[in-house]
MARVEX-935044 format. One record per residue (C-alpha): residue number from 1; x, y, z. Coordinates in pm, 1 decimal. Layout:
BEGIN
i, east, north, up
NUM, X, Y, Z
...
This chain:
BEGIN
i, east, north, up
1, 1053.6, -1124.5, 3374.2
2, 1038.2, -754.2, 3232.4
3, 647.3, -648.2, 3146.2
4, 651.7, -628.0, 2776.8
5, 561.6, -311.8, 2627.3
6, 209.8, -338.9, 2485.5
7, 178.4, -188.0, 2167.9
8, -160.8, -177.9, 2015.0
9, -182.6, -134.7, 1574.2
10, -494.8, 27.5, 1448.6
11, -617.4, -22.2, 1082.6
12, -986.9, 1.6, 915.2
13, -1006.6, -396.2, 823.0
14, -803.5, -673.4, 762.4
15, -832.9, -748.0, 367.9
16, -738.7, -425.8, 213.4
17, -507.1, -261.8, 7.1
18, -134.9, -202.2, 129.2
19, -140.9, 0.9, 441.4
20, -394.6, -281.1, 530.3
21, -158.2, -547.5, 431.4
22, 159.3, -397.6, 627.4
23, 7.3, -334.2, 937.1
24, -122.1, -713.9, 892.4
25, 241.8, -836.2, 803.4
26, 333.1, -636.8, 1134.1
27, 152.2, -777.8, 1357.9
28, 239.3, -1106.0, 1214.5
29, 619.5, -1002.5, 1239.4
30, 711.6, -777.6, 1558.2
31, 861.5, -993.7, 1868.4
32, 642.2, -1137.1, 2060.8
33, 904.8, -1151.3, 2279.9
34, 960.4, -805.3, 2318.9
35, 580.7, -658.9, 2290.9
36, 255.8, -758.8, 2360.1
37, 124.3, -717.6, 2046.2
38, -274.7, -575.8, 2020.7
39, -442.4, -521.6, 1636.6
40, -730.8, -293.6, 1666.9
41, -978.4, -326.7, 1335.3
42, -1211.5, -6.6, 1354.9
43, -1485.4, -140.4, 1107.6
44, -1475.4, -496.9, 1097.7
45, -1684.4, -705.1, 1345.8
46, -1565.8, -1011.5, 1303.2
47, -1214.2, -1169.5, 1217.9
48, -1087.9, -1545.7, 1190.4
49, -843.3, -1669.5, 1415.0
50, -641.6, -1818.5, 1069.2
51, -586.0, -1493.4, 958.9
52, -317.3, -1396.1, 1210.6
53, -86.4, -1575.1, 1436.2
54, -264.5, -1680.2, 1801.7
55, -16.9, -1404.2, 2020.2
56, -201.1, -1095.3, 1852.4
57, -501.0, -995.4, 2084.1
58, -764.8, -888.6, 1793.2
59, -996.3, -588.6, 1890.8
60, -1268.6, -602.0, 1653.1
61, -1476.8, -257.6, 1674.3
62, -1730.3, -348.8, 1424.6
63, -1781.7, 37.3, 1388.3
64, -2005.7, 125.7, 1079.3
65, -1707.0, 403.9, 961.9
66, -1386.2, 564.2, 1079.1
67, -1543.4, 886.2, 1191.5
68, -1834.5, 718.2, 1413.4
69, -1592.2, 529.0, 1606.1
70, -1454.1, 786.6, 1824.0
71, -1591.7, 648.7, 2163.7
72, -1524.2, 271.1, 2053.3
73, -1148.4, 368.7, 2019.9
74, -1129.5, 542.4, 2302.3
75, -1246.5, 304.0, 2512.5
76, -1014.8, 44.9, 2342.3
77, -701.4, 237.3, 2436.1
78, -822.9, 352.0, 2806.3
79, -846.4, -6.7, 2887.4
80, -505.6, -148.7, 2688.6
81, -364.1, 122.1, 2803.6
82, -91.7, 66.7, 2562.2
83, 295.5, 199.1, 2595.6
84, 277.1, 321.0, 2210.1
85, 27.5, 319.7, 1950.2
86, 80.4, 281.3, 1515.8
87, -165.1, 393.4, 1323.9
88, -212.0, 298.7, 972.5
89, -388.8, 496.8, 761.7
90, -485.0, 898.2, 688.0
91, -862.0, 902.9, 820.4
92, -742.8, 701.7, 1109.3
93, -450.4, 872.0, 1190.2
94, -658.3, 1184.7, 1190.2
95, -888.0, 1063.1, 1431.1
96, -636.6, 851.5, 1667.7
97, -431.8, 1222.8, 1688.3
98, -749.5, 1385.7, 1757.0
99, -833.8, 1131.1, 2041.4
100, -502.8, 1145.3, 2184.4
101, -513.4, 1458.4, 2437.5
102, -786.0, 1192.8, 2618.2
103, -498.4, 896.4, 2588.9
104, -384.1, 785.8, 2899.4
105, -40.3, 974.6, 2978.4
106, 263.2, 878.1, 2821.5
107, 118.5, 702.3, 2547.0
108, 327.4, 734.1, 2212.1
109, 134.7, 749.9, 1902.9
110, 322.4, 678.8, 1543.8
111, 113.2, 716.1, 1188.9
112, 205.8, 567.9, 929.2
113, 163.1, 835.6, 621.1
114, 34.7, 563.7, 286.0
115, 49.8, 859.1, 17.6
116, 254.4, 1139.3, -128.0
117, 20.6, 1486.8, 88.3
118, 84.3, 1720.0, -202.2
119, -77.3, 1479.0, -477.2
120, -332.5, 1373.6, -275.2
121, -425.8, 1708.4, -167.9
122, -406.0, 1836.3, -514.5
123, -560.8, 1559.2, -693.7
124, -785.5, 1334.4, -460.3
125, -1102.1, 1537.4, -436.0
126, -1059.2, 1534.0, -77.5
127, -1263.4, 1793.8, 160.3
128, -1137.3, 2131.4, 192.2
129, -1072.2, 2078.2, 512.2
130, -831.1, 1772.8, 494.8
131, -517.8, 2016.5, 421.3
132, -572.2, 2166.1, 779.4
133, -649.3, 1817.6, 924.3
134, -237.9, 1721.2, 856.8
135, -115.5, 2040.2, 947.8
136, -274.5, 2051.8, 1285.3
137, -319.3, 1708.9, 1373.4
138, 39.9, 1542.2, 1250.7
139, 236.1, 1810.0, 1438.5
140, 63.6, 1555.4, 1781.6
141, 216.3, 1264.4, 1617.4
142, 529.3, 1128.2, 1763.8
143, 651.2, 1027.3, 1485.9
144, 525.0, 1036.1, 1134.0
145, 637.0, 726.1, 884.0
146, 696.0, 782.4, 562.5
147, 737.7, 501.4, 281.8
148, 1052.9, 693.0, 72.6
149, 1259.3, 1001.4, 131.8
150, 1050.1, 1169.2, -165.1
151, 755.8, 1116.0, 52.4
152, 945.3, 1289.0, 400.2
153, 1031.2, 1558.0, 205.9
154, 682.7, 1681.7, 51.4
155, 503.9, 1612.7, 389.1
156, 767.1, 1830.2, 541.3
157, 768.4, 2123.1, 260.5
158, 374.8, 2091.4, 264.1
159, 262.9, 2033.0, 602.7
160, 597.4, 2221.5, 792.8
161, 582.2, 1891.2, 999.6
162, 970.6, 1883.2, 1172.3
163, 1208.7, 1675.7, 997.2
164, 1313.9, 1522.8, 1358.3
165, 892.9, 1400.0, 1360.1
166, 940.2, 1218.8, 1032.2
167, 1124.0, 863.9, 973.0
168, 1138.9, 662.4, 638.5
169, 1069.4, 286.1, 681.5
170, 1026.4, 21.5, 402.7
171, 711.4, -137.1, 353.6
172, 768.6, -494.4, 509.7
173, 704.8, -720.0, 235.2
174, 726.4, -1134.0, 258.1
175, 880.5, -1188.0, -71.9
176, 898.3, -1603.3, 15.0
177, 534.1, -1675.9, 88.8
178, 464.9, -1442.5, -247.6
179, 735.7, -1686.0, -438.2
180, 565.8, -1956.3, -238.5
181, 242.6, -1861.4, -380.7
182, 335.1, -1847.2, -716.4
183, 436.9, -2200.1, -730.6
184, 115.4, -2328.3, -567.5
185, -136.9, -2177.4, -843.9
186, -145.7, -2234.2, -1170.8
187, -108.8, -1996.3, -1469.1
188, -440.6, -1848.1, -1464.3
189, -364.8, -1731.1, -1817.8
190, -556.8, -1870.4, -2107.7
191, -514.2, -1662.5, -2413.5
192, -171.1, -1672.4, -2641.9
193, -128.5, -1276.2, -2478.6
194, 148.3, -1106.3, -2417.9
195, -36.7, -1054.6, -2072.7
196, -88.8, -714.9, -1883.2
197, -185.3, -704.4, -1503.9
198, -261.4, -415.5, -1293.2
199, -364.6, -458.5, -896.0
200, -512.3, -175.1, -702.3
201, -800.4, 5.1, -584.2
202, -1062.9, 135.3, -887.3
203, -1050.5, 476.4, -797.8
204, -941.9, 791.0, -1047.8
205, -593.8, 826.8, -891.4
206, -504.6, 458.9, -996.1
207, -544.5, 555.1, -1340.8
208, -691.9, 254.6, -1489.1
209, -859.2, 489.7, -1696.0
210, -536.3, 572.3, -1837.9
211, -439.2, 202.4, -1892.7
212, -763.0, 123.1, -2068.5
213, -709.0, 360.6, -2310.1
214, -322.7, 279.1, -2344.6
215, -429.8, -65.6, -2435.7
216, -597.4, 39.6, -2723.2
217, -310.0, 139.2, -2907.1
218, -81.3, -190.1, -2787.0
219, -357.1, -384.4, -2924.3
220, -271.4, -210.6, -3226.1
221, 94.0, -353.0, -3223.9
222, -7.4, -636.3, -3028.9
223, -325.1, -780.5, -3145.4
224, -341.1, -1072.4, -2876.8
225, -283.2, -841.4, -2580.1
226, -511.5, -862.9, -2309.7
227, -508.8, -700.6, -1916.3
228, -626.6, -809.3, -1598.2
229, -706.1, -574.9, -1310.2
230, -748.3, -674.9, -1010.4
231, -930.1, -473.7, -749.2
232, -1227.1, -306.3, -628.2
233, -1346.1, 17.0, -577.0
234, -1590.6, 350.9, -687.1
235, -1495.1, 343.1, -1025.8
236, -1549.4, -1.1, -1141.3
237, -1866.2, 101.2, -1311.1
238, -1732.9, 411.3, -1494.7
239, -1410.1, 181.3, -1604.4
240, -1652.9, -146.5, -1688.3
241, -1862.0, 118.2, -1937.9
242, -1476.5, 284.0, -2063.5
243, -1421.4, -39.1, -2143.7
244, -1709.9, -155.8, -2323.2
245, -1681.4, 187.1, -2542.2
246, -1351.5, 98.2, -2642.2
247, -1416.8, -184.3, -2765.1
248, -1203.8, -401.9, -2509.5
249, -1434.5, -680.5, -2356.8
250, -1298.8, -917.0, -2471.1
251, -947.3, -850.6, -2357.5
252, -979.3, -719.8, -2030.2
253, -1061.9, -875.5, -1707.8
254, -1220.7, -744.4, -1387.4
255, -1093.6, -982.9, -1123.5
256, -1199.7, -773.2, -803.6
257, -1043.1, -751.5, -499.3
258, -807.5, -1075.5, -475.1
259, -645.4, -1125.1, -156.3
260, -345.5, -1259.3, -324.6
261, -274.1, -1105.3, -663.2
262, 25.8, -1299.9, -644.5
263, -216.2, -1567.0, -811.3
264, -185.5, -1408.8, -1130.1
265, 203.3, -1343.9, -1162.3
266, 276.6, -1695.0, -1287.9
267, 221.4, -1641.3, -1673.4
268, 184.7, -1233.2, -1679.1
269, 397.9, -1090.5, -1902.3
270, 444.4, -733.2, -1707.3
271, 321.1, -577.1, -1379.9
272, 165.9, -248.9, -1529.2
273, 185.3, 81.3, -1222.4
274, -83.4, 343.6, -1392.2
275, -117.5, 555.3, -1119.3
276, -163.8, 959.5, -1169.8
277, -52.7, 976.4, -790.1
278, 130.6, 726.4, -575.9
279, 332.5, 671.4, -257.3
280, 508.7, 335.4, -312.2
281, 236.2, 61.6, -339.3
282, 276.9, -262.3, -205.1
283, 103.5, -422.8, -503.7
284, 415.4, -284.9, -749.0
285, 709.4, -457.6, -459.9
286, 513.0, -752.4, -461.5
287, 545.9, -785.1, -855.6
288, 938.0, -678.7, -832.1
289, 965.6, -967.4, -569.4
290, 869.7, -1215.9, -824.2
291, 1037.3, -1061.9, -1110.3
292, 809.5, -971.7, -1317.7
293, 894.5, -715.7, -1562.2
294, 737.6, -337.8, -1467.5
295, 565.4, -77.1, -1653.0
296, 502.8, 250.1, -1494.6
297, 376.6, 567.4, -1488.9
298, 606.1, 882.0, -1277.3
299, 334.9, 840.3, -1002.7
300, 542.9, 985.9, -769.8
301, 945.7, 1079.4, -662.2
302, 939.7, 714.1, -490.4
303, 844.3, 538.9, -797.5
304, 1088.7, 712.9, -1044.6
305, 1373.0, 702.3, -800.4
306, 1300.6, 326.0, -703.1
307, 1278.4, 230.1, -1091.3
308, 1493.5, 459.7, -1312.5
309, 1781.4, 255.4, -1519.2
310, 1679.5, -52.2, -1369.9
311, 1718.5, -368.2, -1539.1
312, 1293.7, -528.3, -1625.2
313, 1138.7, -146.4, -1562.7
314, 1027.9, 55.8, -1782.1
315, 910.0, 416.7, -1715.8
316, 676.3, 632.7, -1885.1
317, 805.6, 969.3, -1937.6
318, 490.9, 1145.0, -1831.5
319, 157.3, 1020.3, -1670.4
320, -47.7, 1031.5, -2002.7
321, -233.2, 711.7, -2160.3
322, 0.1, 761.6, -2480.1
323, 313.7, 770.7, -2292.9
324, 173.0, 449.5, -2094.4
325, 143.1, 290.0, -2418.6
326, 466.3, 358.8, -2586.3
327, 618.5, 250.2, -2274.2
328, 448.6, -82.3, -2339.1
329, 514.7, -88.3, -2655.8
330, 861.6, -18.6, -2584.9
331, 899.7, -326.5, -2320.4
332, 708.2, -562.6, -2542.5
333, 862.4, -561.1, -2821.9
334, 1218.0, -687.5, -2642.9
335, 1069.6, -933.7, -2356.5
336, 1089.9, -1273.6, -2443.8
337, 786.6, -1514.4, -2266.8
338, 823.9, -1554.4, -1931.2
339, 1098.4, -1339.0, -1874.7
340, 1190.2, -1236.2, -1540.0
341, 1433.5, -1019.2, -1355.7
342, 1679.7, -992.2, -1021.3
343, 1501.6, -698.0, -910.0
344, 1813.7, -674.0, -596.0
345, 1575.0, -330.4, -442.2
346, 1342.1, -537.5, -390.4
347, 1607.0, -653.8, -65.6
348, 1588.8, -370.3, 137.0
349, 1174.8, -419.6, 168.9
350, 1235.8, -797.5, 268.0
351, 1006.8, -846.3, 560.7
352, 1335.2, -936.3, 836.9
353, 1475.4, -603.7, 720.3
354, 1155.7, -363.2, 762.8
355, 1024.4, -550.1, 1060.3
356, 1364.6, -491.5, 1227.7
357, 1317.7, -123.8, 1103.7
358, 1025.6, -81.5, 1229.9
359, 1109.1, -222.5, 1624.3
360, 1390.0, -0.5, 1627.4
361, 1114.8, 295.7, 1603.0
362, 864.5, 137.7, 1848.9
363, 1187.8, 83.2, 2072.0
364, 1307.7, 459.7, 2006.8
365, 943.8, 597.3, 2112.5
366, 953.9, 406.9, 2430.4
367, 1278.6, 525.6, 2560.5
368, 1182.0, 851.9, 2472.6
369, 855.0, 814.5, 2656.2
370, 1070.4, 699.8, 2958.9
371, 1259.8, 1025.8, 2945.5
């Protein structure tokens, strides 16, 4: 029998946000018949076998951050010596691309690009020196993935990357076990509502900020309404005090980080996308896969082109928290309880579809690297 090429996927941790969750789904969903299939977590130290299927060799670094974990990694790929490499995330990418002149030859490394540059850049307090990170670094990726064609586009205008380098792939999501999971918890949903929910990291760029303050004036309309957000992050304080000065305790709820927010669709009455900057986040496809209805901010080219003059989505027509809440307004007032909608875009992120995307671009880097 043919060796199988071994390919080796690098993320932080298991248990994150989305690039987290689709390397995770990949490893769960590329052949094992065609690859030998290696998961590399830089910063966890442990991992438990349920969490992925028994074929994926787990590599758990236990490193205490990215940036420290330069020899670790190394030493990781020098003995896998893998045939190509996918990267999942910005700080990692960085540091996998700076590694790879010390790869063993041939190796091909793909990132995987989980934000829009020029937003991020612009609006993510990052270090000065992150703009010349991407422009000198990416140009040593293979290939660079990109989640829409908005996305290719601005990393190409703002980077100069080649557009031959860059390749748009959907994120992989498994609509079934989400419908699955929907039908195995209950409606965690007390109060008469209608109910908001909002899932993503509590950081300023999620602009849950901007949600708080846009539930202030639904409440006006809506006297019952009440939100729950469900994540973790630097801001939780800052938004836990927001709230409190708005007067909104008791109709918002800080769930944390949930490994499933699919646990709260049953009963929501919308899927609410705040962001001031997005790329296309998981958490939003996850909601469309279940049909719940979707208010959003323009967080990004993406977003608006995924969402504009469908049927269930309704889009704010700037990122403001008073356009957020006459969007609301706007979808409240004509949703009936419990509504839900087709969402048919939601087919071309089905996990068969992506997966199969995504070996045709491991496949296309190997025959290159046999060249």
């Amino acid at each position: 029998m043919t060796e199988r090429p071994r390919v080796l996927l690098l993320i932080p941790h298991l248990g994150g946000g989305g690039a987290e969750q689709v390397t995770a789904l990949l490893a769960r969903g590329l052949s094992r018949d065609k690859y030998e299939l290696h998961l590399g977590l830089i910063i966890q130290a442990n991992v438990g076998p349920e969490h992925l299927p028994p074929w994926v060799s787990i590599h758990a670094l236990g490193a205490s951050r990215v940036r420290a974990a330069a020899f670790q990694l190394l030493r990781l790929v020098r003995r896998l010596e893998p045939d190509a490499i996918l990267s999942g995330m910005a700080h990692l990418n960085f540091l996998v691309l700076l590694l790879r002149p010390f790869f063993p030859q041939g190796t091909r490394v793909l990132v995987r690009q989980n934000g829009t540059v020029s937003a991020a850049l612009a609006f993510g307090n990052l270090p000065g020196s992150t703009r010349l990170l991407y422009r000198v670094l990416y140009r040593h990726a293979d290939r660079v993935i990109c989640q829409t064609t908005a996305m290719a586009k601005d990393l190409a205008g703002e980077l100069g990357i080649p557009e031959e380098r860059l390749e748009v792939l959907p994120n992989p999501v498994d609509v079934d076990e989400i419908r699955d999971a929907i039908e195995e918890n209950p409606d965690l949903w007390t109060d008469p509502g209608p109910h908001l929910l909002a899932v993503g990291r509590l950081s300023r760029e999620k602009g849950f900020d901007l949600l708080l303050r846009a539930l202030v004036t639904v409440r006006e309309q809506f006297p019952q309404a009440d939100l729950v957000i469900a994540g973790a992050g630097p801001e939780d304080a800052a938004l836990k005090a927001l709230c409190r000065e708005l007067g909104l305790e008791s109709s918002v709820r800080f769930a944390g980080h949930i490994d499933r927010p699919a646990a709260y669709f049953s009963g929501a009455s919308a899927f609410v996308l705040s962001s001031r900057h997005e790329g296309l986040p998981n958490a939003l496809l996850e909601a469309a896969a279940c049909g719940l209805p979707i208010v959003a901010t323009p967080a990004s080219e993406g977003v608006v082109d995924l969402l504009r003059g469908q049927p269930g989505a309704w889009l704010a027509p700037e990122i403001s928290s008073a356009a957020l809440a006459g969007s609301l307004i706007a979808a409240l007032k004509v949703l009936q309880p419990g509504q839900r909608f087709a969402h048919s875009f939601i087919d071309e992120f089905r996990l068969d579809r992506a997966i199969h995307a995504y070996e045709d671009l491991i496949d296309a880097a190997l025959k290159e690297r046999q060249r």
